[in-house]
MOPAC internal coordinates of N, CA, C and O (Angstrom, degrees):
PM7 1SCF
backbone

  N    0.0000 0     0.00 0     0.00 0    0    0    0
  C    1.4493 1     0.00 0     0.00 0    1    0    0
  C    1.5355 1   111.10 1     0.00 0    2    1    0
  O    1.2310 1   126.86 1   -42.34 1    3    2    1
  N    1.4426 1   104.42 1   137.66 1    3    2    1
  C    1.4049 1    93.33 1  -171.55 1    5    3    2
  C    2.0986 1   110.13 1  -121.95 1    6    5    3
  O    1.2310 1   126.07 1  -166.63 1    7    6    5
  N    1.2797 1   105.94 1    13.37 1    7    6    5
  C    1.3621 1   138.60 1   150.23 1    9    7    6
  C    2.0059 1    82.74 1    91.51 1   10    9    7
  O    1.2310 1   108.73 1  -148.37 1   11   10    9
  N    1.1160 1   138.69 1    31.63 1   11   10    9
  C    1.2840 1   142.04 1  -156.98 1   13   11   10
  C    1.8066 1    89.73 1  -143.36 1   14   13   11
  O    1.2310 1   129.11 1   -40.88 1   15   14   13
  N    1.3276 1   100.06 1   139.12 1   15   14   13
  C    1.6366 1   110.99 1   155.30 1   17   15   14
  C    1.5316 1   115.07 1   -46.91 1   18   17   15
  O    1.2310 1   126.52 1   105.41 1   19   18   17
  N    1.3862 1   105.07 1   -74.59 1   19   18   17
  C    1.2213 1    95.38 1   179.31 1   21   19   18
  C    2.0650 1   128.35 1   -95.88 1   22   21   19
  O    1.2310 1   127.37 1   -18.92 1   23   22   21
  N    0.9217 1   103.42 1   161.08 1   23   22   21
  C    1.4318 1    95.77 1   177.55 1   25   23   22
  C    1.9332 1   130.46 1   -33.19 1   26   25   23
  O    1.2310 1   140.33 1   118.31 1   27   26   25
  N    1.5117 1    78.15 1   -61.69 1   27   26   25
  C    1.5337 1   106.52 1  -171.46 1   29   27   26
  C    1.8961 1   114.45 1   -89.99 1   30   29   27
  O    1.2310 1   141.29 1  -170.37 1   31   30   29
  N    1.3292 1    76.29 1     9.63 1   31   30   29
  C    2.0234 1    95.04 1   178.18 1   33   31   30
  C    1.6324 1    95.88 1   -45.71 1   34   33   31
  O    1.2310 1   120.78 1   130.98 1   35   34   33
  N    1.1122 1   116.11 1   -49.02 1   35   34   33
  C    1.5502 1   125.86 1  -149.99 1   37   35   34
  C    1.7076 1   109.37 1  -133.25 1   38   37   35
  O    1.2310 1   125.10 1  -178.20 1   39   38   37
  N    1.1139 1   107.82 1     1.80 1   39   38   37
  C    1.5590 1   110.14 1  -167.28 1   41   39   38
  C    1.8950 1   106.85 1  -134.11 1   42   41   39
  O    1.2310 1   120.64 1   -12.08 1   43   42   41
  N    0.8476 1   116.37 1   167.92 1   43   42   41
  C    1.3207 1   139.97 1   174.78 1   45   43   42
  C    1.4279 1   132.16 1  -127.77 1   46   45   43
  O    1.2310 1   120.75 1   -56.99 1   47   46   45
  N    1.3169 1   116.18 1   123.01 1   47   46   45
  C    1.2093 1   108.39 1  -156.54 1   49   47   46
  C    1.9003 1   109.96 1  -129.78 1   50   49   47
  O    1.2310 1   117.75 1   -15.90 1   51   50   49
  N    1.2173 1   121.88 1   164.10 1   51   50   49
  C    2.0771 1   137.91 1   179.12 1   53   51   50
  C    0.9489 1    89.98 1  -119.10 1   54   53   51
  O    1.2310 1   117.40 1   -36.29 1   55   54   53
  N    1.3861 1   122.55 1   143.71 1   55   54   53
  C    1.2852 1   120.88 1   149.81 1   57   55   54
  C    1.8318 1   105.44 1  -131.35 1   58   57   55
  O    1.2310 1   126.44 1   -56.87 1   59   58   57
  N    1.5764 1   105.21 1   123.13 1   59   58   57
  C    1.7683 1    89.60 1  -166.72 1   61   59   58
  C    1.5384 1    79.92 1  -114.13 1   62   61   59
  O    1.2310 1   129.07 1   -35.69 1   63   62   61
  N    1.7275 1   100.14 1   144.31 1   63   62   61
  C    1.5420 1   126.23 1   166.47 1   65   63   62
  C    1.4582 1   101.50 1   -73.77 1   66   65   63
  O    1.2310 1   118.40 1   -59.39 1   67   66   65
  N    1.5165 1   120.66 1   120.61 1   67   66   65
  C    1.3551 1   127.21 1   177.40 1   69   67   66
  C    1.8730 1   100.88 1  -107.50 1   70   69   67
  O    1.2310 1   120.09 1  -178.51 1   71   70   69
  N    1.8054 1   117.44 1     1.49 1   71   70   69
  C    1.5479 1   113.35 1  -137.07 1   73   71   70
  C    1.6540 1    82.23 1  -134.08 1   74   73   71
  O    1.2310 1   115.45 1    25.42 1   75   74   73
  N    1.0418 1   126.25 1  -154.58 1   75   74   73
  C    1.2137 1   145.66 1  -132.77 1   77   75   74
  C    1.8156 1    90.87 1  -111.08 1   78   77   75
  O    1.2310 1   107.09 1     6.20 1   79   78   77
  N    1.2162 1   141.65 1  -173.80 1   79   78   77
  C    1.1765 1   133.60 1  -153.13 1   81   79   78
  C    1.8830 1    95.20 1   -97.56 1   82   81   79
  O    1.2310 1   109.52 1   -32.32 1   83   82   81
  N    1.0646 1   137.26 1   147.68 1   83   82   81
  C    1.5383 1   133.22 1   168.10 1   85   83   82
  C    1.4007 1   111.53 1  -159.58 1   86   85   83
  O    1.2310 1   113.99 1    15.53 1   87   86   85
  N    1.2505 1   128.97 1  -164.47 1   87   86   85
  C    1.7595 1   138.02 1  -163.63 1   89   87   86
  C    1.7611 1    94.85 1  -144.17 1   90   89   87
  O    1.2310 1   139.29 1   -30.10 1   91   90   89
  N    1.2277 1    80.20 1   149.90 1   91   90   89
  C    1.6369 1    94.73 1   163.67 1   93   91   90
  C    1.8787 1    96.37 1  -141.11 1   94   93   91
  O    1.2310 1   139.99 1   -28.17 1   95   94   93
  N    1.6666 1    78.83 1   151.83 1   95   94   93
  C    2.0213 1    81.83 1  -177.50 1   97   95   94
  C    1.4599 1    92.83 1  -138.88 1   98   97   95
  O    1.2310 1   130.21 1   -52.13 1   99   98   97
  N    1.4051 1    97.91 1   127.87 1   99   98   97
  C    1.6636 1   111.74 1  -171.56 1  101   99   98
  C    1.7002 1   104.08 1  -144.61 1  102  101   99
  O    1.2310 1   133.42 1   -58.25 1  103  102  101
  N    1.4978 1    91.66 1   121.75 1  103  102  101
  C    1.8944 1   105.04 1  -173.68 1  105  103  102
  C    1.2919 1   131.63 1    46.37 1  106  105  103
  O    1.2310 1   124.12 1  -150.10 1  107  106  105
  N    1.3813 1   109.70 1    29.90 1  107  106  105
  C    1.4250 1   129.01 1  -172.29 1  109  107  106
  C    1.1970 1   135.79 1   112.31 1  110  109  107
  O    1.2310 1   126.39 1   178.41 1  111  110  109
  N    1.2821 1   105.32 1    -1.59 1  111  110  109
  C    1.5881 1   133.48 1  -153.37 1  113  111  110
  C    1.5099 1   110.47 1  -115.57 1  114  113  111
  O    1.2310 1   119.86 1   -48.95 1  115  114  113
  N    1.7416 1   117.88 1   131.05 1  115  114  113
  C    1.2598 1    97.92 1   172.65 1  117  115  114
  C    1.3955 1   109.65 1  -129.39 1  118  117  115
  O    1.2310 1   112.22 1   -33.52 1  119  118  117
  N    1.1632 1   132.28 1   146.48 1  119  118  117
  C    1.6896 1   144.56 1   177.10 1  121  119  118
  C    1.3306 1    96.68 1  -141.34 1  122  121  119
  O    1.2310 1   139.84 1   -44.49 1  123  122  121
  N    2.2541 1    79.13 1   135.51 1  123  122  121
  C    1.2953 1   109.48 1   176.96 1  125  123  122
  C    1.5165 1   108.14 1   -97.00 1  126  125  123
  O    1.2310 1   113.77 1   -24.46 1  127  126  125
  N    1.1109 1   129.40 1   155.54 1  127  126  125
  C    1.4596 1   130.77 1  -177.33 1  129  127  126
  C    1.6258 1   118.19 1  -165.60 1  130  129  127
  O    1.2310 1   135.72 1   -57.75 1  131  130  129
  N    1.7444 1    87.18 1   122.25 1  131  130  129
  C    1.3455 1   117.83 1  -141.51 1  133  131  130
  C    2.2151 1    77.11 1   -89.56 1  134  133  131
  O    1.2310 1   118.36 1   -13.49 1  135  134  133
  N    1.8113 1   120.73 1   166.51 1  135  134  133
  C    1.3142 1    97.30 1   163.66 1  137  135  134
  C    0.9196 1   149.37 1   -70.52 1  138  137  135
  O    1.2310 1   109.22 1   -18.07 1  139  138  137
  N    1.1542 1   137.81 1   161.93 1  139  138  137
  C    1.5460 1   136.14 1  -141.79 1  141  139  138
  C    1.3010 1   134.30 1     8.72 1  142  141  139
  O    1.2310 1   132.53 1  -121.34 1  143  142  141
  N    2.0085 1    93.41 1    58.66 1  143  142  141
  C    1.1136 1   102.93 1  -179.49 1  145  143  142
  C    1.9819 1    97.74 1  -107.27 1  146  145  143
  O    1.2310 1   113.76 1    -3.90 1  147  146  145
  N    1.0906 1   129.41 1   176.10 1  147  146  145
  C    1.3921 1   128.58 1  -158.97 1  149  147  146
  C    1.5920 1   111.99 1  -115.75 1  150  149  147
  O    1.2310 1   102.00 1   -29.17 1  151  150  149
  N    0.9537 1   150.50 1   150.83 1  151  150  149
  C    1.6251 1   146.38 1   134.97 1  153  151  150
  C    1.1959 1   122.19 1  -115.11 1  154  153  151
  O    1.2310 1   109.79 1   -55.46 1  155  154  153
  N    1.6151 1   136.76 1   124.54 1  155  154  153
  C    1.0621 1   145.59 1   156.32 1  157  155  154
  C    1.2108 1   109.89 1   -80.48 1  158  157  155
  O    1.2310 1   119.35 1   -43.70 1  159  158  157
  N    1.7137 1   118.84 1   136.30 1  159  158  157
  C    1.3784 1   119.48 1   141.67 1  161  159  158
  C    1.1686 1   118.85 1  -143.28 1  162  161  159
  O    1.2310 1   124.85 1   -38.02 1  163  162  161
  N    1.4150 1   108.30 1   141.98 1  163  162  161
  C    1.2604 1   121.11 1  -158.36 1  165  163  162
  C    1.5744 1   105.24 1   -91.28 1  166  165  163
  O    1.2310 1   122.49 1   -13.02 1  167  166  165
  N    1.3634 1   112.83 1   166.98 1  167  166  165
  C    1.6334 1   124.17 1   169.63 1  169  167  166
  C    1.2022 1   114.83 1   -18.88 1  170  169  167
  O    1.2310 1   128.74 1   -43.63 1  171  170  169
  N    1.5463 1   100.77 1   136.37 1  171  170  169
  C    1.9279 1    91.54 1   168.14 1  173  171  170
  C    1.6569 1   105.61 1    70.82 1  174  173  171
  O    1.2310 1   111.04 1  -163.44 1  175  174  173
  N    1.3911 1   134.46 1    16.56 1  175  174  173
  C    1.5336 1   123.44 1   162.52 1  177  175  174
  C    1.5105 1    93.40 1   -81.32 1  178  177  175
  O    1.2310 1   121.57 1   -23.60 1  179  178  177
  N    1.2354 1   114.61 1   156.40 1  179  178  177
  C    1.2854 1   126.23 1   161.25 1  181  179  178
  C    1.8044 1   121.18 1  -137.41 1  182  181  179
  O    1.2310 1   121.75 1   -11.27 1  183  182  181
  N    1.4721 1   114.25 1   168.73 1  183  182  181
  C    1.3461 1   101.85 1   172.24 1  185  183  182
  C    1.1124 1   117.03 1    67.84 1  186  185  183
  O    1.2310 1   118.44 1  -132.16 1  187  186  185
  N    1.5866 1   120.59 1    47.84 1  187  186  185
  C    0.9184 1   123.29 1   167.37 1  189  187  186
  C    1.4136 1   135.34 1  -115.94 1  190  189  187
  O    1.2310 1   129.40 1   -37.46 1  191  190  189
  N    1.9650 1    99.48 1   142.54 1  191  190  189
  C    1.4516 1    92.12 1  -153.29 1  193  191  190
  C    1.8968 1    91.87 1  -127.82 1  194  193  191
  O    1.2310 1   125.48 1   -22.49 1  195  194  193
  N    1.2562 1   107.09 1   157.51 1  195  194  193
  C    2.0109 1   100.88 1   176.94 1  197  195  194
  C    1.9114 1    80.22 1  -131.78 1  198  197  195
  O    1.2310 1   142.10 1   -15.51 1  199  198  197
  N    2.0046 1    74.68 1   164.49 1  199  198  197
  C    1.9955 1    94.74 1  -171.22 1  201  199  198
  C    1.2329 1    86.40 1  -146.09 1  202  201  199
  O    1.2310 1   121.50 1     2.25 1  203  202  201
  N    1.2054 1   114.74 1  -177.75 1  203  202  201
  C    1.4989 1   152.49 1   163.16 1  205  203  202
  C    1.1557 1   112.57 1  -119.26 1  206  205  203
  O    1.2310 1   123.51 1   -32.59 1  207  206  205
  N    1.4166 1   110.87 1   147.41 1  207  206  205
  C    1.4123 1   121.18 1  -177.23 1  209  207  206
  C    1.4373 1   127.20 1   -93.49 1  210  209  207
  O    1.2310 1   129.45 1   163.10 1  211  210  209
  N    1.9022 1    99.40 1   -16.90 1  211  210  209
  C    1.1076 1   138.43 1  -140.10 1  213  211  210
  C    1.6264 1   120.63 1  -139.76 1  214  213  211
  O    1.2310 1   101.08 1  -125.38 1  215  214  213
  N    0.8595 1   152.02 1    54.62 1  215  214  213
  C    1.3983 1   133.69 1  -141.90 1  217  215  214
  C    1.6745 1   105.44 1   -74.42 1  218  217  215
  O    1.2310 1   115.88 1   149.44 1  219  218  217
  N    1.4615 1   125.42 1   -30.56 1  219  218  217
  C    1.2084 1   125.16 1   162.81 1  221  219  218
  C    1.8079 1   127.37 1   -71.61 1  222  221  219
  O    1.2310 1   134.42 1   177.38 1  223  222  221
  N    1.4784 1    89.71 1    -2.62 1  223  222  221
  C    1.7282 1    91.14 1  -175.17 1  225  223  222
  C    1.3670 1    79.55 1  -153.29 1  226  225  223
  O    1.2310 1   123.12 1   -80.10 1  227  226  225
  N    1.6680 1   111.63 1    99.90 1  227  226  225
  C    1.9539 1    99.59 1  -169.28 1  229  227  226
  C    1.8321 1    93.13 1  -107.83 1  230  229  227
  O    1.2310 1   115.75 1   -17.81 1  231  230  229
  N    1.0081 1   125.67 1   162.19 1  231  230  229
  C    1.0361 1   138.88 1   141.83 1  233  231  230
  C    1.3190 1   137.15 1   -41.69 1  234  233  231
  O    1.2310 1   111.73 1   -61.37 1  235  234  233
  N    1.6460 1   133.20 1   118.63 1  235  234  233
  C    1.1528 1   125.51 1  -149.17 1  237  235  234
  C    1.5201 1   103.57 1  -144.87 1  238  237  235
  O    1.2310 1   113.76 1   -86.40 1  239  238  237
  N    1.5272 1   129.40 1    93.60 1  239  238  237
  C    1.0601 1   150.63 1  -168.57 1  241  239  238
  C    1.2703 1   106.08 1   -88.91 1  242  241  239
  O    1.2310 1   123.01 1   -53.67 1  243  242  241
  N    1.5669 1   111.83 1   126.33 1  243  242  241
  C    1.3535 1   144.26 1   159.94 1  245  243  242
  C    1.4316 1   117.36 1   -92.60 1  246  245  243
  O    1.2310 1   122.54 1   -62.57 1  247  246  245
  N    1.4599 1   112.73 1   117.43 1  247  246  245
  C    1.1969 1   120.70 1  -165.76 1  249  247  246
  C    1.4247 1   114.69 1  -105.84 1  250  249  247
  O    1.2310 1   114.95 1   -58.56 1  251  250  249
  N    1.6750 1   127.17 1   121.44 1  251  250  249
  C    0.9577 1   123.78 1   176.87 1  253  251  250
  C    1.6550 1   124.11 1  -106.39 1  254  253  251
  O    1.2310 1   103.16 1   -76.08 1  255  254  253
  N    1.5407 1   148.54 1   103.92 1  255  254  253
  C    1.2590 1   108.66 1  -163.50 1  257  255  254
  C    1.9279 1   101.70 1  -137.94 1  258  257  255
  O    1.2310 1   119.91 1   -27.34 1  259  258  257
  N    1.2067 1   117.77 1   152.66 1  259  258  257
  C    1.3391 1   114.64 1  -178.07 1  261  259  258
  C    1.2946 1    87.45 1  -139.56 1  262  261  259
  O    1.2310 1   124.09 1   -15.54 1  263  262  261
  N    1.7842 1   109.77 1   164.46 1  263  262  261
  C    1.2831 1   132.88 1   157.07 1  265  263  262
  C    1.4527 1   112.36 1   -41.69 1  266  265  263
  O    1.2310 1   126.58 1   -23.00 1  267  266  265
  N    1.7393 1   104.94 1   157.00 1  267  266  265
  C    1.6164 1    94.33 1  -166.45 1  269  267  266
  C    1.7516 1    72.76 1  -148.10 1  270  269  267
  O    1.2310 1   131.54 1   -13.14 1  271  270  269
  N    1.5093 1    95.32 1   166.86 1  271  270  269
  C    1.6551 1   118.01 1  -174.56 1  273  271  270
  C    1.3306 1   113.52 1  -125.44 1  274  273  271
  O    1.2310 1   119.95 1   148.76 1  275  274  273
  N    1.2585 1   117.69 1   -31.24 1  275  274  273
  C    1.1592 1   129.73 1  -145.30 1  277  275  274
  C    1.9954 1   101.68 1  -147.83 1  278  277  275
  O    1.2310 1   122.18 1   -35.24 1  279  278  277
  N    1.1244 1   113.43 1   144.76 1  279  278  277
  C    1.7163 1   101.26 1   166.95 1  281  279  278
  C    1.2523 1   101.49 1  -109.38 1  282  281  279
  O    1.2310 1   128.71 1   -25.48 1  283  282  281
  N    1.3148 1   100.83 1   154.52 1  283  282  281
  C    1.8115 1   120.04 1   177.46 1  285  283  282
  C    2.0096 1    82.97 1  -136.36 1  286  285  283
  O    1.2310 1   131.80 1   -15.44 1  287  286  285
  N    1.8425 1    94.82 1   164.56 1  287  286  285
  C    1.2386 1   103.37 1  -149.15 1  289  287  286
  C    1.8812 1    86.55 1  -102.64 1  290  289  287
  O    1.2310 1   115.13 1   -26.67 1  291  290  289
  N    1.3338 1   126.83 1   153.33 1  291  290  289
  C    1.3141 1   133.27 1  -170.96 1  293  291  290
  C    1.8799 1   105.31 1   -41.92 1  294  293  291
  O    1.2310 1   126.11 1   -15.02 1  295  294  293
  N    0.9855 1   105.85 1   164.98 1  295  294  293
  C    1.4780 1   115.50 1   160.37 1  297  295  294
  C    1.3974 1   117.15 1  -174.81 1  298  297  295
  O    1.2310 1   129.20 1   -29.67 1  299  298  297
  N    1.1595 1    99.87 1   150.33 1  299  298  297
  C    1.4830 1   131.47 1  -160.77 1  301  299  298
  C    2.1278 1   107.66 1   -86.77 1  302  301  299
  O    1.2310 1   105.17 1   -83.54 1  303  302  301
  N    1.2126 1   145.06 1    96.46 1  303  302  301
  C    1.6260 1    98.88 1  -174.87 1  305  303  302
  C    2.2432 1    68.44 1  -127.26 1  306  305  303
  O    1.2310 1   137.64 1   -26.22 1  307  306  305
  N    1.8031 1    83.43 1   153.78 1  307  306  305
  C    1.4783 1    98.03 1  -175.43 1  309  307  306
  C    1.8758 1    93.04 1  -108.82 1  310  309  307
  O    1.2310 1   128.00 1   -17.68 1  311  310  309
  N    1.3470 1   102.21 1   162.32 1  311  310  309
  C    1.8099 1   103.09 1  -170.00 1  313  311  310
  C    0.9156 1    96.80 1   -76.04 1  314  313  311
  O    1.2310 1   101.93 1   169.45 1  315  314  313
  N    1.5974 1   150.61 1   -10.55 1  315  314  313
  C    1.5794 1   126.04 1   176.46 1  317  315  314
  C    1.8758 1    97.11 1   -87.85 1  318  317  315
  O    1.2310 1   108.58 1   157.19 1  319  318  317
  N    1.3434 1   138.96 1   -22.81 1  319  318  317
  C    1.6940 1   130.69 1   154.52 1  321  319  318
  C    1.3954 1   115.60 1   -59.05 1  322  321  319
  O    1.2310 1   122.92 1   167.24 1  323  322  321
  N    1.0287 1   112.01 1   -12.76 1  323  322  321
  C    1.8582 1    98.16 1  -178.40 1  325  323  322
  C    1.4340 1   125.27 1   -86.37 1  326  325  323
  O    1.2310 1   117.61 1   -35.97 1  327  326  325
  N    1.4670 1   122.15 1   144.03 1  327  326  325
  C    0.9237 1   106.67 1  -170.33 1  329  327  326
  C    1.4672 1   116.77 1   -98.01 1  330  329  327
  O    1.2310 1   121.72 1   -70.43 1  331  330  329
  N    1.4251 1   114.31 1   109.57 1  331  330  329
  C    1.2347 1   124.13 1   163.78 1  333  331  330
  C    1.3233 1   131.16 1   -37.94 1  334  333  331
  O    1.2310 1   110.52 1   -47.51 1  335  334  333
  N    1.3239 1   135.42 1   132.49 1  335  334  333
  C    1.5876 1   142.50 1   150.15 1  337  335  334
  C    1.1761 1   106.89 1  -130.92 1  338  337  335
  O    1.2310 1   124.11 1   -49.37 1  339  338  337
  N    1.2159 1   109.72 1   130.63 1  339  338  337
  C    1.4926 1   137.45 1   166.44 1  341  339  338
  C    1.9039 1   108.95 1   -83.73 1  342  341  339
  O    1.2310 1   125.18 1   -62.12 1  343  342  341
  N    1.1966 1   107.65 1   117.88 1  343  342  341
  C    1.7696 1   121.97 1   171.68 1  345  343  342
  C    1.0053 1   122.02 1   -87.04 1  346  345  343
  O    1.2310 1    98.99 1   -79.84 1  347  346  345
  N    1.5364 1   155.38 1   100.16 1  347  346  345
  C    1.6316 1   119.18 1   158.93 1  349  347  346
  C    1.7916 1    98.66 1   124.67 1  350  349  347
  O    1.2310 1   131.39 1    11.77 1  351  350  349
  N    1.1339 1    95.62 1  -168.23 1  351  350  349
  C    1.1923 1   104.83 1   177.91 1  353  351  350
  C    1.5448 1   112.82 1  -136.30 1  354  353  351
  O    1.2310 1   122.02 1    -2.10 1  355  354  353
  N    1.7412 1   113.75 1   177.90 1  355  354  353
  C    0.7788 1    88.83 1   176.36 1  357  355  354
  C    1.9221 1   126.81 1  -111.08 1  358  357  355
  O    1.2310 1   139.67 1  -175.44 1  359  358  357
  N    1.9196 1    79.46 1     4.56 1  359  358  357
  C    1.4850 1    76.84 1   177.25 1  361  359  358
  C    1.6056 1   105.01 1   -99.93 1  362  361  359
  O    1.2310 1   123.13 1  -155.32 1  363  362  361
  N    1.4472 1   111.60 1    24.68 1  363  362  361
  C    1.7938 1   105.25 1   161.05 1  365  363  362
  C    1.2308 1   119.73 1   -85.15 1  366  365  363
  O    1.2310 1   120.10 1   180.00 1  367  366  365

């Protein structure tokens, strides 16, 4: 419970596709998302719904969400836009 009607009343949320290709539709809005592709939404999204594209290869959303202050407007980023860093090694 997040003492808010809606979830994202007060919070901000990622959602990364770890699963097979699917959509999420949030406040009118729809994104497709291919795997490990990402969605942000910021404060104040509402109406939110996730699918599969696939029912034999479904889509499998990882949910990330923290407190939010401020809204920023949805976005879409696909894994070949992200910016990669590599940590470490590999013989650690």
């Amino acid at each position: 419970p997040t003492g808010t009607k809606g979830f994202l009343d007060r919070r901000e949320l990622i959602a990364v596709n770890i699963g097979g290709a699917g959509s999420i539709e949030a406040g009118g809005q729809s994104f497709d998302l291919r795997a490990r592709d990402m969605l942000y939404l910021g404060m104040g999204s509402s109406d939110v719904a996730f699918a599969s594209a696939d029912k034999d290869d479904p889509a499998k959303f990882y949910l990330l969400s923290a407190p939010a202050h401020q809204a920023h407007p949805s976005r879409l980023i696909r894994l070949d836009d992200a910016k990669r860093l590599d940590l470490g090694s590999k013989e650690a």
